[in-house]
Backbone atoms as SQL, in Angstrom:
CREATE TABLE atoms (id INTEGER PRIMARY KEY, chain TEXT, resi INTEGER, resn TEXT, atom TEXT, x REAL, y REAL, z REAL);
INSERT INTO atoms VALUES
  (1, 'A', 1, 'UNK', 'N', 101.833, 85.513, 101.996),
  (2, 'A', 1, 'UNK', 'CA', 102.409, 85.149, 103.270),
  (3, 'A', 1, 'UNK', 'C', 101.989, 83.704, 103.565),
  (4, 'A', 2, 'UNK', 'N', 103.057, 82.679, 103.683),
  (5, 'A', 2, 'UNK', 'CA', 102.783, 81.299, 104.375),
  (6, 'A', 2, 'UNK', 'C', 101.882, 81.356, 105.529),
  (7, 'A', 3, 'UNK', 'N', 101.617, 82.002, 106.099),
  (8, 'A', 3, 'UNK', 'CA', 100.379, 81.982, 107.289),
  (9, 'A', 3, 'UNK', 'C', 99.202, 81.866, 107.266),
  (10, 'A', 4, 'UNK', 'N', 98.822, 83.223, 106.309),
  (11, 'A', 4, 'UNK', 'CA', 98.262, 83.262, 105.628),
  (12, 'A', 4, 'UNK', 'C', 97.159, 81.939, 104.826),
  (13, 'A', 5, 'UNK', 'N', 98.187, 82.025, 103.973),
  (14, 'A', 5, 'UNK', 'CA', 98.094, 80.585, 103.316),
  (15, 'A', 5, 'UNK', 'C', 97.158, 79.371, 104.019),
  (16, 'A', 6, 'UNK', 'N', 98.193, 79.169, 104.667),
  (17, 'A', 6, 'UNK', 'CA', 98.145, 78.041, 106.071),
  (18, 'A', 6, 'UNK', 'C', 96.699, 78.480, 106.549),
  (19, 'A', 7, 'UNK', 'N', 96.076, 79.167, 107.175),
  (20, 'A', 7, 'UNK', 'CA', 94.793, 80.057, 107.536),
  (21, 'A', 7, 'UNK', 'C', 93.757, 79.822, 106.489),
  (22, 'A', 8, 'UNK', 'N', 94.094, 79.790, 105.372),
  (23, 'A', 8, 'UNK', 'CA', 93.149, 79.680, 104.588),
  (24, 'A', 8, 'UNK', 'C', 92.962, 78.332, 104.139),
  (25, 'A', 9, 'UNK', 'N', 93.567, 77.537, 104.068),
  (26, 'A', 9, 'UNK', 'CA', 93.709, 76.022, 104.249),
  (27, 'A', 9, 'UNK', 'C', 92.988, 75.317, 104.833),
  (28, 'A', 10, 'UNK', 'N', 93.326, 76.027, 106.510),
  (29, 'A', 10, 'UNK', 'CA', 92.445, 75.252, 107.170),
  (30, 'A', 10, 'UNK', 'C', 90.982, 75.617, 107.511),
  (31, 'A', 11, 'UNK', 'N', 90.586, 76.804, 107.014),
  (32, 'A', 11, 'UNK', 'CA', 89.601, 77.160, 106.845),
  (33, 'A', 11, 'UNK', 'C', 88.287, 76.060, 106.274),
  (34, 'A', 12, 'UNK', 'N', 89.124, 76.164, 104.677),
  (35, 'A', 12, 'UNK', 'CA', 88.739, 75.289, 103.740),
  (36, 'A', 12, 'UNK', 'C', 88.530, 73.557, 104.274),
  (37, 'A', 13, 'UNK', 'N', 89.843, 73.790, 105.067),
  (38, 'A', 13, 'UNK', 'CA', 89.729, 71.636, 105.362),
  (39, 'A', 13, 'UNK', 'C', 88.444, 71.766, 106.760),
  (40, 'A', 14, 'UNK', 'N', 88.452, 72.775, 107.628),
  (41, 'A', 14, 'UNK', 'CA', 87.234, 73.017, 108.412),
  (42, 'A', 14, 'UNK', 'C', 86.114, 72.387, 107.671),
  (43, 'A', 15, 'UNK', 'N', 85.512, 73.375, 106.579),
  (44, 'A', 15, 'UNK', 'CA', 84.549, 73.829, 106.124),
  (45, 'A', 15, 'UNK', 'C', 83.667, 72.090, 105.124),
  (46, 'A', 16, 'UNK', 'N', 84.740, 71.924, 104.948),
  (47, 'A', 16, 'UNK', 'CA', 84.887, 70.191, 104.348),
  (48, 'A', 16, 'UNK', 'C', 84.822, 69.268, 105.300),
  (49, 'A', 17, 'UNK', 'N', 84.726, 69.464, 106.665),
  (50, 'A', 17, 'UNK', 'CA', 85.011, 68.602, 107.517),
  (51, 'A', 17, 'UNK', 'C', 85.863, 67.654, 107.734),
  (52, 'A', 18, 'UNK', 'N', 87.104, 68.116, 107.102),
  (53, 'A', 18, 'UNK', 'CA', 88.662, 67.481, 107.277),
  (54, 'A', 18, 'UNK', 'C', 89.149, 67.731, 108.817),
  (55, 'A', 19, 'UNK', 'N', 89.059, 67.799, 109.784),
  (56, 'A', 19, 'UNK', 'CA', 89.404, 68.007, 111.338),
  (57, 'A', 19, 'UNK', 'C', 90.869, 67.483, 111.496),
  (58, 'A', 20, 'UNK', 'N', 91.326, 66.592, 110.805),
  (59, 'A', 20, 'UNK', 'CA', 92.673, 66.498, 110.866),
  (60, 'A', 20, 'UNK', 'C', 93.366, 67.096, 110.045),
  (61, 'A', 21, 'UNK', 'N', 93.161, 67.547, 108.892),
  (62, 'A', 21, 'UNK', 'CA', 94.078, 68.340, 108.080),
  (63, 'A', 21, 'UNK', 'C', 93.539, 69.639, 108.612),
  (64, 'A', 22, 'UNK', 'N', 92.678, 70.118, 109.039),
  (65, 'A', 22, 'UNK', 'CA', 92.717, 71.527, 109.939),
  (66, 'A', 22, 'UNK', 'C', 93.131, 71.422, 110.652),
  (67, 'A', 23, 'UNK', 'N', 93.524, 70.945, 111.831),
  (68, 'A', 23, 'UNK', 'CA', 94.176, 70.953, 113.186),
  (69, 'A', 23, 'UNK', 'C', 95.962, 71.154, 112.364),
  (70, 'A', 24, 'UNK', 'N', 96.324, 70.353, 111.172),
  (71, 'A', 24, 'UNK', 'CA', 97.877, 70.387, 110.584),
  (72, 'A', 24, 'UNK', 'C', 97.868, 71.588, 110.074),
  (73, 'A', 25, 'UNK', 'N', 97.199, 72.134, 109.564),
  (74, 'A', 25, 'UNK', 'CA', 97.014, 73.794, 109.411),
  (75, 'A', 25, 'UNK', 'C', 97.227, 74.757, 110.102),
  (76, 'A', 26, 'UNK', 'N', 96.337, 74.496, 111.069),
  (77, 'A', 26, 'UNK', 'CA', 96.692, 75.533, 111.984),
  (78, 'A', 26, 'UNK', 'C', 97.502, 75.408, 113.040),
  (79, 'A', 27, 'UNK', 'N', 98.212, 74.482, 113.212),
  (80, 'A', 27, 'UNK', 'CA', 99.159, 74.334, 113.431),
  (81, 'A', 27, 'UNK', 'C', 100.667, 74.958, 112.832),
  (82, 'A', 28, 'UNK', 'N', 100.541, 74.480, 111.955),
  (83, 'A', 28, 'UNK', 'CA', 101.848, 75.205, 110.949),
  (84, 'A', 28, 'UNK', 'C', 101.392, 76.520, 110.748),
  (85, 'A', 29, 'UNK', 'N', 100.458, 77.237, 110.556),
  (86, 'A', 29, 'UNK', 'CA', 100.463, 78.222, 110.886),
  (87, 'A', 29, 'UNK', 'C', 100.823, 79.371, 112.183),
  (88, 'A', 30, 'UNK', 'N', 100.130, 78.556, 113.124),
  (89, 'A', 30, 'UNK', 'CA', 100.717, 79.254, 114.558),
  (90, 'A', 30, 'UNK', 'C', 102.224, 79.231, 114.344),
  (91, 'A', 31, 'UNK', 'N', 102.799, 78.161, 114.177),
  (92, 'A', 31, 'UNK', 'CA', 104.220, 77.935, 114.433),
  (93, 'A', 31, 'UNK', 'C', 104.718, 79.088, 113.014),
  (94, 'A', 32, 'UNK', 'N', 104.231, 79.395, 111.960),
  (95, 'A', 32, 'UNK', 'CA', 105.109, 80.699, 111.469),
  (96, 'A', 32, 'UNK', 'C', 104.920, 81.777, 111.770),
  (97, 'A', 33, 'UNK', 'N', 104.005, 81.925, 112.830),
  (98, 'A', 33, 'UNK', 'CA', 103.517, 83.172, 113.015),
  (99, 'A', 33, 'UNK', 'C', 104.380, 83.545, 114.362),
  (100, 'A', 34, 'UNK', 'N', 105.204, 82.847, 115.201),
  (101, 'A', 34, 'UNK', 'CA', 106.230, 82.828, 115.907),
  (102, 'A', 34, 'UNK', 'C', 107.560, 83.680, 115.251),
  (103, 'A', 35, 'UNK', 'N', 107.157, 83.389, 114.156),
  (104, 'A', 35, 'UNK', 'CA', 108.930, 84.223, 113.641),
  (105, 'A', 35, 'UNK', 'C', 108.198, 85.331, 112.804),
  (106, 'A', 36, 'UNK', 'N', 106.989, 85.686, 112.388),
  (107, 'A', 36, 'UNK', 'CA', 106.581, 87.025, 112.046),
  (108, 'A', 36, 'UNK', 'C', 106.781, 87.699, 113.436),
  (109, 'A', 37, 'UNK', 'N', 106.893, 89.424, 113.138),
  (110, 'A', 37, 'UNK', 'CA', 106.544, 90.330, 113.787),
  (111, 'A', 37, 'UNK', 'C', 105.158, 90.872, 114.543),
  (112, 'A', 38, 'UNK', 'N', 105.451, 91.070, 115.350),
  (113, 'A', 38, 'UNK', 'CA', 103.869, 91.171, 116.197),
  (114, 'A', 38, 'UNK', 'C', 103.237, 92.242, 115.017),
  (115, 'A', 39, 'UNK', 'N', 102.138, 92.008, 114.549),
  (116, 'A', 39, 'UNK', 'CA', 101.075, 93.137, 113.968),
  (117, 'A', 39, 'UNK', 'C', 100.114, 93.894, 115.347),
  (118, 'A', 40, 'UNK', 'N', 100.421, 94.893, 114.768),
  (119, 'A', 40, 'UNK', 'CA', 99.647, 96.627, 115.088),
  (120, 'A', 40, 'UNK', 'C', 98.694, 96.110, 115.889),
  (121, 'A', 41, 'UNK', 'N', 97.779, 96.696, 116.879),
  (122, 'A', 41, 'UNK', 'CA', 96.606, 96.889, 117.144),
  (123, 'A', 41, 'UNK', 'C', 96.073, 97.779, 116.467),
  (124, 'A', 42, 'UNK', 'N', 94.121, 97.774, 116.136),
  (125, 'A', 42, 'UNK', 'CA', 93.552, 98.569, 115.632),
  (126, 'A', 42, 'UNK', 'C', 94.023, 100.162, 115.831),
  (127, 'A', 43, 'UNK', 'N', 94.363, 100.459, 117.163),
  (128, 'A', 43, 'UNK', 'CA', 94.764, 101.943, 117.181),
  (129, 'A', 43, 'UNK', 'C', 95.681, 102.300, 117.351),
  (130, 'A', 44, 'UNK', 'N', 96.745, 101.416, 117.260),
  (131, 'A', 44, 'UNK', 'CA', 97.827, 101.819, 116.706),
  (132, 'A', 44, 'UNK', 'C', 97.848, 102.214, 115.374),
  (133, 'A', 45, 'UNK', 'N', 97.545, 101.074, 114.385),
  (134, 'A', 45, 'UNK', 'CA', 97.365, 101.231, 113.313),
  (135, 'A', 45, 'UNK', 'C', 96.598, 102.617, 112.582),
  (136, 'A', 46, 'UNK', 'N', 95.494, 102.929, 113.008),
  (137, 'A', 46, 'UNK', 'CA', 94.402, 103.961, 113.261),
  (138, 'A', 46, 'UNK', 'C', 95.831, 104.944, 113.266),
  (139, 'A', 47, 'UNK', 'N', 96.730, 105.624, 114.261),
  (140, 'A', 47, 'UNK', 'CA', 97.279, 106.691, 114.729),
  (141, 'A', 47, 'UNK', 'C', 98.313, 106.886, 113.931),
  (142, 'A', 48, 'UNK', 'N', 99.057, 105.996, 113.008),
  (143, 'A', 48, 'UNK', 'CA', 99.814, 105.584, 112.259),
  (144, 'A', 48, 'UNK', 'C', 99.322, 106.212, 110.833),
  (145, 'A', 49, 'UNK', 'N', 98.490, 105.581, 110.164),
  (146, 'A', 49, 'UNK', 'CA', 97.609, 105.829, 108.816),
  (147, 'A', 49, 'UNK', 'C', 97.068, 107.186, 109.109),
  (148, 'A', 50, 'UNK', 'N', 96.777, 107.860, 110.479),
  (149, 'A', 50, 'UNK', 'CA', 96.366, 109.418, 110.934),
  (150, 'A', 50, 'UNK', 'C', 97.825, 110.349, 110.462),
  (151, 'A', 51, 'UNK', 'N', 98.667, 109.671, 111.053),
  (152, 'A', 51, 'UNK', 'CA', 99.846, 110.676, 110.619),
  (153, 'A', 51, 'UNK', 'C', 100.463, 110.886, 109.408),
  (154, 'A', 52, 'UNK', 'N', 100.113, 109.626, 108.978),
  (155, 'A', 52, 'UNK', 'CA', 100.160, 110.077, 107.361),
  (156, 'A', 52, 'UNK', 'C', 99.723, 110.566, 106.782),
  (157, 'A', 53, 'UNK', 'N', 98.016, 110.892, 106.927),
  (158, 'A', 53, 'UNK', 'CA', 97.146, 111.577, 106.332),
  (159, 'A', 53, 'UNK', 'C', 97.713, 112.850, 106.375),
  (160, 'A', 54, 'UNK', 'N', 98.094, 113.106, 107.327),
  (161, 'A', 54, 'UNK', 'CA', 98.381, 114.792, 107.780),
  (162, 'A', 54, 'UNK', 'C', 99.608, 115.364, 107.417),
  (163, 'A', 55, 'UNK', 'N', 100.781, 114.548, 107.087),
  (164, 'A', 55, 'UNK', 'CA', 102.106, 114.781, 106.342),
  (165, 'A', 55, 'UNK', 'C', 101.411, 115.180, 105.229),
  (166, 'A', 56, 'UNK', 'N', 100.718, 114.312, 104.389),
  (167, 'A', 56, 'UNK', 'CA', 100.424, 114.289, 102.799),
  (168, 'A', 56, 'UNK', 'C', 99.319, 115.394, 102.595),
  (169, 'A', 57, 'UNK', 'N', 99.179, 115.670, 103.774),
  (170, 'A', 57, 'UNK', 'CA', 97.972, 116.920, 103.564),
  (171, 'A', 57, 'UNK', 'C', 96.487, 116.176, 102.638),
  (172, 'A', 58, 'UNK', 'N', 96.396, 114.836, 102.857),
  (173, 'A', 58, 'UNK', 'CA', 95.601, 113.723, 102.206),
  (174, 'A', 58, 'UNK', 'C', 94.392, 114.711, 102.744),
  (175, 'A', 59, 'UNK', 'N', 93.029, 114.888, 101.682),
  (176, 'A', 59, 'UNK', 'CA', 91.894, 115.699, 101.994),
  (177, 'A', 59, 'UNK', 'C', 90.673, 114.390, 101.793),
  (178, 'A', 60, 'UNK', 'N', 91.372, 113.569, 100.996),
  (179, 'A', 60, 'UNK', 'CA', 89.754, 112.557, 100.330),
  (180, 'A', 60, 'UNK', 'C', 90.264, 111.228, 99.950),
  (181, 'A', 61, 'UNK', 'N', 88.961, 110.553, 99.621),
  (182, 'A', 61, 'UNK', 'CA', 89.531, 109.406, 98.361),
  (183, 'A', 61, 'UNK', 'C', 90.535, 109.728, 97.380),
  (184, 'A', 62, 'UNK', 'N', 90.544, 110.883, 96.750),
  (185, 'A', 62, 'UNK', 'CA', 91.157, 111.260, 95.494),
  (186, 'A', 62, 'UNK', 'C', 92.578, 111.011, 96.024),
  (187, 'A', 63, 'UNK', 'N', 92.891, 111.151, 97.086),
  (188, 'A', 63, 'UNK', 'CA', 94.312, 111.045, 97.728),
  (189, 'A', 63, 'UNK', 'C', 94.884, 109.592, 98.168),
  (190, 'A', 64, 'UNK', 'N', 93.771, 108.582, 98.228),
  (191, 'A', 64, 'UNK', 'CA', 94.029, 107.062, 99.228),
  (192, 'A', 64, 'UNK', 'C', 95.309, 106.436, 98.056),
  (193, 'A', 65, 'UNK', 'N', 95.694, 106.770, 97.386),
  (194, 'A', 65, 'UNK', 'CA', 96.826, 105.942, 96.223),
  (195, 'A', 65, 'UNK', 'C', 97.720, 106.961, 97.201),
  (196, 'A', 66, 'UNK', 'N', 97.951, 107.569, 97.354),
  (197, 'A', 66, 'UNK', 'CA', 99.503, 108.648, 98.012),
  (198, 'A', 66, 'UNK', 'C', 99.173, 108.162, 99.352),
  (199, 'A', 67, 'UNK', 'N', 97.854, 107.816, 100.049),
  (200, 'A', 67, 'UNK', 'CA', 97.826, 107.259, 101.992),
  (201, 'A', 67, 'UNK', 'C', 98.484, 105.732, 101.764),
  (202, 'A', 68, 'UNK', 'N', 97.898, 105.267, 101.104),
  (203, 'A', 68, 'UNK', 'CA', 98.548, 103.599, 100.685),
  (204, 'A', 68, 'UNK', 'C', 99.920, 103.523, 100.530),
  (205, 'A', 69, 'UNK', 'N', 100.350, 103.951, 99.710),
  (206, 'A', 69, 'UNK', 'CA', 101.366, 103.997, 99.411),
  (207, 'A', 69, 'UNK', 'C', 102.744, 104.398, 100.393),
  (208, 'A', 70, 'UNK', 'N', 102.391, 105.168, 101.092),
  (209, 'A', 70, 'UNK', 'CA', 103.401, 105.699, 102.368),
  (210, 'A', 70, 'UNK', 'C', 102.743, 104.479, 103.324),
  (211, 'A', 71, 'UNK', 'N', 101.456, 103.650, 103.711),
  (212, 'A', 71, 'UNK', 'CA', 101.381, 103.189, 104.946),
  (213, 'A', 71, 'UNK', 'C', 102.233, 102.121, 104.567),
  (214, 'A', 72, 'UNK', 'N', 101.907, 101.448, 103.628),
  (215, 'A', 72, 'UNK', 'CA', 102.356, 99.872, 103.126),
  (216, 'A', 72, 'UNK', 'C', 103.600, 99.951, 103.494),
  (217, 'A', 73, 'UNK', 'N', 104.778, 101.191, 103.094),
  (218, 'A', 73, 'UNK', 'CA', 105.662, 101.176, 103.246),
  (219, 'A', 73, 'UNK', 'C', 106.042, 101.644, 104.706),
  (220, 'A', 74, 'UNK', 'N', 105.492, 102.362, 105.432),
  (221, 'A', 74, 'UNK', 'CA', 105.869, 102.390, 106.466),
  (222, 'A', 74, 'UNK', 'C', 105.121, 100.999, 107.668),
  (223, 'A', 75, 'UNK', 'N', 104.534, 100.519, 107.128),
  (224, 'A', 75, 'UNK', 'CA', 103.660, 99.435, 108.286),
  (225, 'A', 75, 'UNK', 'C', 103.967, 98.039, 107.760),
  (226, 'A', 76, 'UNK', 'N', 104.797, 97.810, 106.531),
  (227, 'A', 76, 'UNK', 'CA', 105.326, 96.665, 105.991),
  (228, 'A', 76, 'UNK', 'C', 105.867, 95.330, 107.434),
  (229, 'A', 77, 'UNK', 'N', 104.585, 93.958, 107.413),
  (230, 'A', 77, 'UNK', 'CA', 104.762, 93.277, 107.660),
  (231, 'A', 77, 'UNK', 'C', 104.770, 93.614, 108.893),
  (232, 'A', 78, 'UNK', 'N', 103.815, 94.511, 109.417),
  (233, 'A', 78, 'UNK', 'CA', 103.343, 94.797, 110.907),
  (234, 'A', 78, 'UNK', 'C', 101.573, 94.570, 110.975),
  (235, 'A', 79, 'UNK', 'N', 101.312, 94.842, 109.592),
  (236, 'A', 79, 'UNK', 'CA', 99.647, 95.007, 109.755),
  (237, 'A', 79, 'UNK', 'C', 99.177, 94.869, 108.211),
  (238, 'A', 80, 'UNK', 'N', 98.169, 93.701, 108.198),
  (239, 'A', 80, 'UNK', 'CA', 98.075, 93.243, 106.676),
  (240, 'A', 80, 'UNK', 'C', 97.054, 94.084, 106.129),
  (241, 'A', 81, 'UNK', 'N', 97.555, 94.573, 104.662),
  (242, 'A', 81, 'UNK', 'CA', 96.936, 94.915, 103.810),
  (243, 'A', 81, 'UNK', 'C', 95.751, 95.413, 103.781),
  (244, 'A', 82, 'UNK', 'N', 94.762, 94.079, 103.939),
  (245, 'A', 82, 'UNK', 'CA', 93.185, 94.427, 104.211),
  (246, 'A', 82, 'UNK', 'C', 93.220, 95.736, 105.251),
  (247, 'A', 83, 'UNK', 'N', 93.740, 94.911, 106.150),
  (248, 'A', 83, 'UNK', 'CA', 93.336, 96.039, 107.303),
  (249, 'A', 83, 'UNK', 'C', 93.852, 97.587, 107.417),
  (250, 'A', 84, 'UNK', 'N', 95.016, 97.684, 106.466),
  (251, 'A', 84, 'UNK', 'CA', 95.240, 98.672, 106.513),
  (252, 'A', 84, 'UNK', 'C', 94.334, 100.166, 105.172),
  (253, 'A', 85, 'UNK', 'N', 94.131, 99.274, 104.110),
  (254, 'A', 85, 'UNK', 'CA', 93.095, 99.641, 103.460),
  (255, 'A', 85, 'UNK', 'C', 92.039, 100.009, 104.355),
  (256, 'A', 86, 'UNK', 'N', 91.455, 99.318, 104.558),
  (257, 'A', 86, 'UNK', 'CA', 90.381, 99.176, 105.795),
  (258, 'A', 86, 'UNK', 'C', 90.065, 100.438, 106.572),
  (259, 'A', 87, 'UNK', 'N', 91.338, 100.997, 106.763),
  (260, 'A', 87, 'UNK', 'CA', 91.440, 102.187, 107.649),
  (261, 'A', 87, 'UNK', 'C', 91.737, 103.162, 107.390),
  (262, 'A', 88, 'UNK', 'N', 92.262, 103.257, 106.236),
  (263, 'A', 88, 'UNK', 'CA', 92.714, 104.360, 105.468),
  (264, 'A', 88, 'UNK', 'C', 91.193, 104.912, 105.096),
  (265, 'A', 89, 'UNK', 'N', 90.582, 103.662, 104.068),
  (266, 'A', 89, 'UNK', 'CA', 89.241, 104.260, 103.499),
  (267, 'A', 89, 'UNK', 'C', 88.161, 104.691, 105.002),
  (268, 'A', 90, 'UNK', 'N', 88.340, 104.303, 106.157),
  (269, 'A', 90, 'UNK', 'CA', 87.319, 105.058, 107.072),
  (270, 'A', 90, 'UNK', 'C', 87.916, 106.182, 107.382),
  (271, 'A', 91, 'UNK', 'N', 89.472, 106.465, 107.358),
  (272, 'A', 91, 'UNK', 'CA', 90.072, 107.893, 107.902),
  (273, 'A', 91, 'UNK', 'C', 89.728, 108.769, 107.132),
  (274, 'A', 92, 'UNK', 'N', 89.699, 107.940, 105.705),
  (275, 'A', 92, 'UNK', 'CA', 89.494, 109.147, 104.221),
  (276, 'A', 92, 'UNK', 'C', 87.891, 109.417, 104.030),
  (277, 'A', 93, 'UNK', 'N', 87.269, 108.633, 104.525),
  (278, 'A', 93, 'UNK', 'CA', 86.161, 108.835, 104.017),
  (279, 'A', 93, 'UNK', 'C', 85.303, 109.696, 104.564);
């Protein structure tokens, strides 16, 4: 994801003490994050990755490849990756 991206950029030009190529960073970042879709709150997300568990009859870890797999696709470009991992492995665990 260009935002993403952009986020990690200016991280980096931060961290280097570039202050003007971070400020152009995050900049262009805010501004694509205008035409993404609002992402989830934690409990939304949380209630979401819950209902899946419970369709799939998901019992454990042994199951998080079949929870993943239905969230990604149902939460596609609402709530990134990490985080949705993230939550799966505390629901499953």
């Amino acid at each position: 994801m260009l935002s993403k991206q952009r986020e990690d950029s200016a991280t980096q030009f931060r961290d280097a003490g570039r202050e003007d190529l971070y400020e152009k960073e995050t900049n262009e970042a805010n501004l694509l994050k205008t035409y993404l879709p609002s992402q989830l709150s934690d409990d939304e997300l949380k209630e979401i990755i819950s209902q899946i568990i419970i369709q799939t009859k998901a019992v454990g870890m042994k199951d998080m490849g079949k929870v993943m797999g239905q969230s990604i696709a149902k939460i596609a470009g609402k709530a990134d990756g990490k985080r949705i991992n993230s939550f799966v492995k505390e629901l499953l665990g």
